[in-house]
C-alpha positions in Angstrom: -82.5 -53.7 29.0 -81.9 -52.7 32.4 -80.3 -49.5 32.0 -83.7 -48.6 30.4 -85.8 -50.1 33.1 -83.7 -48.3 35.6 -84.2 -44.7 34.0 -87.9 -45.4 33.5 -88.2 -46.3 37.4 -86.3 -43.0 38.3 -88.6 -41.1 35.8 -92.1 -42.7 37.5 -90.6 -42.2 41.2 -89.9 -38.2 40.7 -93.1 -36.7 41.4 -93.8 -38.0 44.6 -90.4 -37.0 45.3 -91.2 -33.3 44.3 -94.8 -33.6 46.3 -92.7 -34.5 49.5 -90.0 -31.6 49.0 -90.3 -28.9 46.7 -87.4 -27.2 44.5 -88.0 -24.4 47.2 -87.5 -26.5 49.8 -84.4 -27.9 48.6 -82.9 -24.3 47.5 -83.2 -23.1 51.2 -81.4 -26.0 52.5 -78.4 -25.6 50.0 -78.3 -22.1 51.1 -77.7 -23.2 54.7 -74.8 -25.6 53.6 -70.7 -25.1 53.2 -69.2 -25.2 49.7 -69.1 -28.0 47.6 -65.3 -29.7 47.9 -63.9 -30.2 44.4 -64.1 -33.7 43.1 -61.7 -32.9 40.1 -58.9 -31.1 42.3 -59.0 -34.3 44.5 -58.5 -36.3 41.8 -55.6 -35.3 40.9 -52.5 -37.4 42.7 -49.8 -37.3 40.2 -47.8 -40.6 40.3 -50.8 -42.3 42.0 -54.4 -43.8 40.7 -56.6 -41.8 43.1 -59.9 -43.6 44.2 -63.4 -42.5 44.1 -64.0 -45.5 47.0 -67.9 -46.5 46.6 -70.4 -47.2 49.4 -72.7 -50.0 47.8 -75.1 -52.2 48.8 -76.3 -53.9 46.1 -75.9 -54.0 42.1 -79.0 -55.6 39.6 -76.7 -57.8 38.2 -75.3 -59.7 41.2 -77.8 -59.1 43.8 -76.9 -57.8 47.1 -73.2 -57.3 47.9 -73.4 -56.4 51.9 -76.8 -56.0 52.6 -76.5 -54.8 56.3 -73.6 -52.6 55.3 -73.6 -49.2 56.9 -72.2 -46.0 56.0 -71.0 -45.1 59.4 -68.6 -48.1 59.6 -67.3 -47.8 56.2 -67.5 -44.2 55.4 -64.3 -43.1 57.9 -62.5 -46.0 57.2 -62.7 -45.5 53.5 -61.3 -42.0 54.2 -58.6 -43.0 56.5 -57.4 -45.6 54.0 -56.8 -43.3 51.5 -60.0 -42.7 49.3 -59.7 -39.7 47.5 -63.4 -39.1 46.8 -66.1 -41.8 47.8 -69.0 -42.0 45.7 -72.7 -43.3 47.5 -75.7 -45.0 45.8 -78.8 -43.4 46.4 -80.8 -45.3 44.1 -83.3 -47.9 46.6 -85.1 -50.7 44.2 -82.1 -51.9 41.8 -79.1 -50.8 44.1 -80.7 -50.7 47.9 -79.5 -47.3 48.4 -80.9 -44.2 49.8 -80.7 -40.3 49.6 -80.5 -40.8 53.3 -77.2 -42.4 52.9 -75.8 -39.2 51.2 -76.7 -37.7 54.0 -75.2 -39.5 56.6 -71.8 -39.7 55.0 -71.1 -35.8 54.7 -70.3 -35.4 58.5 -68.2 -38.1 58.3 -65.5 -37.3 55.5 -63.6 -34.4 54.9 -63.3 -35.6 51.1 -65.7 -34.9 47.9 -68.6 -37.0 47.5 -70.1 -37.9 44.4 -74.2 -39.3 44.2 -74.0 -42.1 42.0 -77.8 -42.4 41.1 -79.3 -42.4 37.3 -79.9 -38.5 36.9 -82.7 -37.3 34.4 -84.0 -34.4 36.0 -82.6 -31.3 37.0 -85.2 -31.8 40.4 -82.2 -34.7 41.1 -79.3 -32.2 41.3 -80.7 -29.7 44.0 -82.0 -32.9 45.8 -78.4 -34.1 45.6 -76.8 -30.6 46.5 -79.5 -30.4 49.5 -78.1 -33.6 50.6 -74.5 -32.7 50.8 -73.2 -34.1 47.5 -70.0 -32.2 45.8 -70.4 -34.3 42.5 -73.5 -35.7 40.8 -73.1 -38.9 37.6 -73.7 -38.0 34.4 -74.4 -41.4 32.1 -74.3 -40.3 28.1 -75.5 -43.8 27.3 -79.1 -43.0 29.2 -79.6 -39.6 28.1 -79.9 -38.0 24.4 -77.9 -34.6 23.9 -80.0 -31.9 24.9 -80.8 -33.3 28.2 -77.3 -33.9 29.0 -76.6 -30.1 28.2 -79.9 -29.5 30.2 -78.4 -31.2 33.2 -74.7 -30.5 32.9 -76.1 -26.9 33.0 -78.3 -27.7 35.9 -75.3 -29.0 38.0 -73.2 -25.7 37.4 -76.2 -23.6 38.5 -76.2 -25.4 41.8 -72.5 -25.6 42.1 -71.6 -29.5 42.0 -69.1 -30.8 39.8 -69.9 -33.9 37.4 -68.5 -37.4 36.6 -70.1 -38.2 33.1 -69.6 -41.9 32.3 -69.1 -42.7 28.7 -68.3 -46.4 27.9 -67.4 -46.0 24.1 -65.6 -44.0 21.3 -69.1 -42.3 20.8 -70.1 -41.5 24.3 -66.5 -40.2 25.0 -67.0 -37.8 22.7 -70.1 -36.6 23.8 -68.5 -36.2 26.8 -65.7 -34.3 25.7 -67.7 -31.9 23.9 -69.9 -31.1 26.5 -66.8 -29.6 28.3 -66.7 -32.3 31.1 -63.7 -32.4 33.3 -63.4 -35.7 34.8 -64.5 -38.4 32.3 -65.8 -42.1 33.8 -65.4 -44.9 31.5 -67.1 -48.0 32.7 -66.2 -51.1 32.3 -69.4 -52.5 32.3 -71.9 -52.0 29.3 -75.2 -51.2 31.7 -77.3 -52.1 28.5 -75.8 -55.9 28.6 -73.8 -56.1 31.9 -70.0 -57.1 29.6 -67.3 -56.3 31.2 -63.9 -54.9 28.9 -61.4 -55.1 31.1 -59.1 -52.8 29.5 -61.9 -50.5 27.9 -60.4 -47.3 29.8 -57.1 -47.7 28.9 -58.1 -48.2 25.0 -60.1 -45.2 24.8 -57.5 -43.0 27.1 -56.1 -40.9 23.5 -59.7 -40.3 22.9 -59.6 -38.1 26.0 -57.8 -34.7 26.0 -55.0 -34.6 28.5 -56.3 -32.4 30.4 -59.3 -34.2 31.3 -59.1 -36.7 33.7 -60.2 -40.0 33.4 -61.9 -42.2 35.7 -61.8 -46.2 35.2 -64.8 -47.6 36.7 -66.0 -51.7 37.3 -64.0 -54.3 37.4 -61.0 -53.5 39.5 -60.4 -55.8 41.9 -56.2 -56.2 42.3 -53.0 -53.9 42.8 -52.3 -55.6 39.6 -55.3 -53.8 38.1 -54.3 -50.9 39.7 -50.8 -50.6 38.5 -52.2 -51.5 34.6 -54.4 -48.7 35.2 -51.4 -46.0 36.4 -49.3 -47.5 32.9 -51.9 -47.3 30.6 -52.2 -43.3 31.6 -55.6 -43.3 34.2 -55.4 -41.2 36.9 -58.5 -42.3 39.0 -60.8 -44.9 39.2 -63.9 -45.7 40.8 -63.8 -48.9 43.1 -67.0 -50.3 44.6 -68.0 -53.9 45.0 -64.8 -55.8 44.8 -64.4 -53.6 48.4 -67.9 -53.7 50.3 -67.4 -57.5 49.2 -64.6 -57.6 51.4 -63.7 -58.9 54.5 -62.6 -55.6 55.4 -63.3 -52.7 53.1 -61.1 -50.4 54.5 -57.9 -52.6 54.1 -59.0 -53.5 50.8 -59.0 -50.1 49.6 -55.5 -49.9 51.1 -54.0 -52.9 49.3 -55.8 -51.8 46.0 -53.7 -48.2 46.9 -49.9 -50.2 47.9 -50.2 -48.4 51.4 
């Protein structure tokens, strides 16, 4: 399954990583950096679906999306266009991102940013911190209970907020009882790649109302959108039906009614 050959490429990569910058390393940089901006407050537009607008390359399913895309054209626009939050890839062989893109995107928005990578080690949190992220992804379906707690902790110690994806009745739970605060549901089983259209809005009384729930994959219309605000979501998380457009920026804006 990919999700599993993802994780297990993650796991074999991490101690070069560490051998080129240690947790010591990393904890001085964070020290040098401003607060983390909160993901959750931002997420929170009442009467409006706020976007988590994604900066993506690439996905293992459909190959590459906008392979020359870079962050400094789409970044500023994304955030002028309305993007609550923008979320950026960092993972290089299935999704042709890089930590590097992380870090060229802080300068340029005055929004939180979320690293959307496949976290299994708390090394990946300070790395994310030191790089400017606000928000790290949490995915319940690739980790088993303890090392979700391990890393939910992990992200409180270094003072970034977390997006932890469930994608069933199960997994929601999980997520609830960890104590997370902004709950992604995704569309798109990662074990099989099937998308449920409607899968957020079905599993929205699983989720206490004072969570707040993110619809992720498969959102590609205002009509989505607008489905979305009815069924009782209050952000979603918007990626390659945008970098596959013309213009990302505008199609942000449609997806938004501005």
């Amino acid at each position: 399954m990919i999700l599993d050959d993802i994780v297990a490429r993650t796991r074999a990569d991490l101690p070069a990583r560490r051998a080129a910058r240690s947790l010591e390393h990393l904890a001085s940089d964070v020290s040098a950096l401003p607060p983390v901006r909160s993901l959750a407050a931002a997420l929170r537009r009442p009467g409006q679906v706020a976007c988590i607008a994604e900066f993506k390359r690439r996905s293992p399913s459909r190959g590459w999306i906008r392979e020359e895309a870079s962050v400094a054209d789409v970044v500023p626009r994304y955030v002028a266009a309305g993007a609550a939050a923008l979320s950026v890839l960092t993972d290089e062989p299935f999704f042709g991102g890089r930590l590097s893109d992380l870090q060229a995107a802080r300068p340029l928005a005055n929004v939180p940013i979320l690293r959307k990578d496949f976290i299994v080690d708390p090394y990946q949190i300070a790395e994310a911190r030191a790089a400017g992220a606000d928000a790290i992804l949490l995915i319940v379906a690739a980790l088993d209970d303890a090392t979700l707690a391990n890393l939910f902790a992990a992200a409180e110690h270094w003072g970034v907020e977390t997006l932890v994806e469930a994608h069933d009745a199960k997994e929601v739970e999980r997520a609830v009882a960890l104590g997370a605060t902004v709950i992604g549901i995704n569309h798109r089983d990662l074990r099989t790649f099937e998308m449920v259209q409607d899968l957020a809005i079905r599993l929205r009384p699983h989720v206490p109302a004072d969570r707040i729930l993110v619809a992720e994959s498969g959102i590609h219309t205002r009509a989505d959108v607008m489905r979305l605000q009815q069924g009782g979501i209050e952000a979603m998380l918007v990626g390659e039906s945008l970098m596959r457009a013309a213009d990302p920026a505008a199609a942000l804006g449609a997806l938004l009614g501005t």
